[in-house]
C-alpha positions, 0 to 999 in steps of 0.5 A: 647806394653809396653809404657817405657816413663819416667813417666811409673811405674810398679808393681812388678807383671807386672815387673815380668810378662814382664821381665819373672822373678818371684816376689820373685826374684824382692823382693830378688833383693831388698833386696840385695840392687841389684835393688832398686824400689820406693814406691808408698807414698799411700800404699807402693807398690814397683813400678818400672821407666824406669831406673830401668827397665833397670837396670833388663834387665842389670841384666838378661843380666849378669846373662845369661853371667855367672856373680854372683849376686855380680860381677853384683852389682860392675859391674852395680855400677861402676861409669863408667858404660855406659848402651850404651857400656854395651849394645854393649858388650852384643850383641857381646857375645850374637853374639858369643854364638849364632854362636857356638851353631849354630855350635852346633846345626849343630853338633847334627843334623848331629850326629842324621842323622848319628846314624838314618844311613841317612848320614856318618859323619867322627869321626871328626865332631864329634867335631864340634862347640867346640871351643877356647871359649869351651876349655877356660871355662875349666879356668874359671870354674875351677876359680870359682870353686879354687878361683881367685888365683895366679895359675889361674891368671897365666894360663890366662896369659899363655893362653894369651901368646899362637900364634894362631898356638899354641891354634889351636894345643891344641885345636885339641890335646885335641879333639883327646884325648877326641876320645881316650877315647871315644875308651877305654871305652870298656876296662873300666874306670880302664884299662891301656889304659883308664889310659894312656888316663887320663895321657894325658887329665893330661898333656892337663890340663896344658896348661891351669893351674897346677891341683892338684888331687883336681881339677882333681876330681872336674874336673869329678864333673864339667863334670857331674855336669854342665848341659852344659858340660854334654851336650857336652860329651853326644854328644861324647858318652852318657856314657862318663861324669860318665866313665870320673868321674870314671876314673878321680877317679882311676887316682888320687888314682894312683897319690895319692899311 
């Protein structure tokens, strides 16, 4: 065990090999002003105290929660910041997302028992594990990708105001929708049954924003591009992130005629 007494110093190296970062990381933290070392007054070494310690280890911690480089220097900068509070809201989003990737793993497991025809497994389960979180990142992804406008502020609020009745309901609207087009992909992603899917999945979206034909298309991007969204349609269907962009595709071209 490392000592983390007040008076430990580390080198880059071993900050690095602790923390599981690399080298070049720490200097570009440095760089950016993000993390700040001292210097050894000898030879000039970066060297690392136990408040900088620390501040790695919040750093990581809002790197894994989805935070860029800059949100976590205002966030670690603030004047309130609290490490013992910040530490305690780390656990429980740490807490939550390993309880839905349980759910997750649970999910795949089962799936793979199913298609070794070990088990049967209704069509439904098929969806287990995607929750009121999963649907919500559709926002926050779309936010990051359009920008912190009024539309996106709008669809927070109009997210907010939904009973818990309500968000059940568009949670298994948006379930049942995702089956349907799992179902169409035979008839190919142009076909008038995968269209009205995408006319569907269209109106799903506005329950959390209003997309144009931009975001709808970024939308597909996003369901192939982002590793852990293509994760989940491939747990549907491998085949369904491209049929979705494809499809996506055809349905703006119609919109745009």
């Amino acid at each position: 065990m490392i000592d983390m007494d007040t008076e430990t110093r580390f080198s880059v190296k071993q900050l690095a090999a602790m923390a599981g970062v690399s080298a070049r990381t720490l200097h570009y933290y440095d760089e950016i002003g993000l993390l700040r070392p001292a210097r050894d007054p000898a030879n000039g070494y970066r060297q690392y105290d136990r408040p900088a310690v620390l501040r790695l280890q919040q750093i990581l911690f809002l790197r894994e929660l989805g935070l860029s480089l800059e949100e976590i220097r205002e966030v670690l900068d603030r004047p309130d910041f609290e490490l013992v509070a910040a530490l305690e809201q780390h656990r429980q989003a740490l807490r939550a997302r390993q309880r839905r990737l349980t759910r997750l793993l649970q999910t795949v497991e089962r799936t793979i028992e199913h298609l070794k025809g070990h088990t049967d497994m209704d069509s439904h389960d098929l969806f287990a594990g995607f929750s009121e979180e999963q649907e919500k990142r559709y926002t926050a992804e779309a936010r990051e990708m359009w920008g912190d406008n009024e539309a996106m502020q709008q669809s927070q609020r109009r997210w907010a105001s939904y009973t818990a009745a309500d968000k059940q309901r568009i949670m298994d609207e948006g379930k049942a929708i995702y089956r349907a087009i799992v179902a169409a992909m035979p008839t190919g992603p142009a076909s008038d049954e995968t269209q009205a899917c995408l006319a569907r999945w269209h109106q799903h979206m506005r329950y959390f924003y209003e997309p144009t034909t931009e975001m709808l298309r970024g939308l597909g991007d996003l369901y192939n591009d982002h590793p852990e969204f293509a994760a989940n349609f491939a747990r549907m269907h491998p085949d369904l992130a491209p049929f979705m962009r494809e499809a996506i595709k055809v349905y703006c071209q119609t919109l745009e005629s």
